[in-house]
C-alpha positions in Angstrom: 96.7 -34.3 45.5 96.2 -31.3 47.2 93.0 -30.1 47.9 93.2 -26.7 46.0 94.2 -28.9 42.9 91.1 -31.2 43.4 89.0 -28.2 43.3 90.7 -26.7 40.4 90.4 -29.9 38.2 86.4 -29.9 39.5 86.0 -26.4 38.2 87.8 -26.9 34.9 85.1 -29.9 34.3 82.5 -28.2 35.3 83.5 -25.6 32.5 84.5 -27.8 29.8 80.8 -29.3 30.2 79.2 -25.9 30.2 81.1 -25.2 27.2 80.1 -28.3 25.7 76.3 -27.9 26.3 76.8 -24.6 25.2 77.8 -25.6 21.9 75.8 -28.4 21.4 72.4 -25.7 21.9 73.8 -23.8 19.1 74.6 -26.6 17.1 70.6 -27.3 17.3 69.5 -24.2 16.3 69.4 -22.3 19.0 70.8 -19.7 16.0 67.6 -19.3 13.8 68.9 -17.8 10.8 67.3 -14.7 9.8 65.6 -16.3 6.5 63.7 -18.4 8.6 62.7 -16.5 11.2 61.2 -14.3 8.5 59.3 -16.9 7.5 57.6 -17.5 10.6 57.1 -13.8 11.2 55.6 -13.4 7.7 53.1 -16.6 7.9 53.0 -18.3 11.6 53.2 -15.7 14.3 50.0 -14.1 13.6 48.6 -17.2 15.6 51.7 -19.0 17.0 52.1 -16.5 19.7 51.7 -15.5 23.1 51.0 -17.7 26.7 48.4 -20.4 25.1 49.2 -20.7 21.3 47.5 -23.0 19.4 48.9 -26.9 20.4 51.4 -25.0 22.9 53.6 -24.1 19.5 55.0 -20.9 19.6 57.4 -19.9 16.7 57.9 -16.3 17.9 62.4 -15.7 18.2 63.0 -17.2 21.6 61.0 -19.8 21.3 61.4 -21.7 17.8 64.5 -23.6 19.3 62.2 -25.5 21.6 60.5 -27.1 18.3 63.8 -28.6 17.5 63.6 -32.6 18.3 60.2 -31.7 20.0 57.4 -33.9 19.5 54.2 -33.0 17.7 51.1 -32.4 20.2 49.2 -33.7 17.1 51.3 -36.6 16.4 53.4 -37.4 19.0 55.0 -40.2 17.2 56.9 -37.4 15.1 59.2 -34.4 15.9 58.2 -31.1 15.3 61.6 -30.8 14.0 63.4 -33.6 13.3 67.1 -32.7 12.8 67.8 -36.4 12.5 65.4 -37.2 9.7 64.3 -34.0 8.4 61.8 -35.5 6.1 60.1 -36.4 8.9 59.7 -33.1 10.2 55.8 -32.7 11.4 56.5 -29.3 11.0 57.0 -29.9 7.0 54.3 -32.0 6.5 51.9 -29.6 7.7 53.3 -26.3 5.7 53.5 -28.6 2.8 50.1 -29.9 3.4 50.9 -33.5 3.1 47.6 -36.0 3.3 47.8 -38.1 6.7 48.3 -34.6 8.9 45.8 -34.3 12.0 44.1 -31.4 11.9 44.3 -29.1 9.2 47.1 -27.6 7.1 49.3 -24.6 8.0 49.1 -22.0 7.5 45.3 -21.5 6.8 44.2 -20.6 3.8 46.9 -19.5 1.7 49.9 -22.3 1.5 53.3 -21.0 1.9 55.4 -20.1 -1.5 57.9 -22.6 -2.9 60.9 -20.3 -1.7 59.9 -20.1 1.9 59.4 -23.9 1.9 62.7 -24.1 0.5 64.1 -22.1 3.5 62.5 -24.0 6.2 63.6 -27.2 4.2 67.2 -25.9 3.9 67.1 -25.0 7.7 66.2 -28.7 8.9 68.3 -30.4 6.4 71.2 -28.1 8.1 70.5 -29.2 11.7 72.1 -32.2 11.4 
């Protein structure tokens, strides 16, 4: 094989696995649908924001894709957002202020309505 064909095939793998990384980040939800990130804006951001937030979450646009398959800071054990067994979710246990959380419940004080649980539910159970 020549060695302008050797370089061609290289570049044409190199491409195909771009492509394919590139697809498997928006399979993940690198696309956060517009429901949710209203959601977070509405209830989360207020806190979950800036260069330190609270337990190094930020759920700001840009940065909620870096929760997916993340672990917990609290719990380390679980993922923040577990595409894989979305019950699971850390995330979910704390907005639904399940017992068995570390630390206390999000968000504070007032708990989030049964439609915007729905929509974060919907959006993990959609990961898959």
């Amino acid at each position: 094989m020549k060695r302008n064909d050797l370089l061609a095939l290289a570049l044409l793998g190199l491409a195909s696995a771009v492509t394919a990384l590139s697809l498997a980040g928006s399979q993940r939800g690198r696309d956060i649908p517009a429901n949710v990130l209203a959601v977070f804006k509405k209830n989360c951001v207020r806190c979950h924001t800036g260069p330190k937030p609270p337990k190094g979450l930020s759920l700001v646009p840009g940065k909620i894709a870096a929760v997916i398959d993340a672990p917990s800071a609290e719990v380390p054990d679980l993922r923040i957002v577990d595409p894989n067994a979305p019950e699971a979710s850390y995330l979910l246990k704390k907005v639904r202020r399940e017992t068995g959380i570390a630390g206390k419940p999000m968000p504070p004080g007032k708990a989030l309505s049964a439609d915007e649980l729905q929509v974060l539910e919907a959006w993990i159970a959609g990961l898959k």
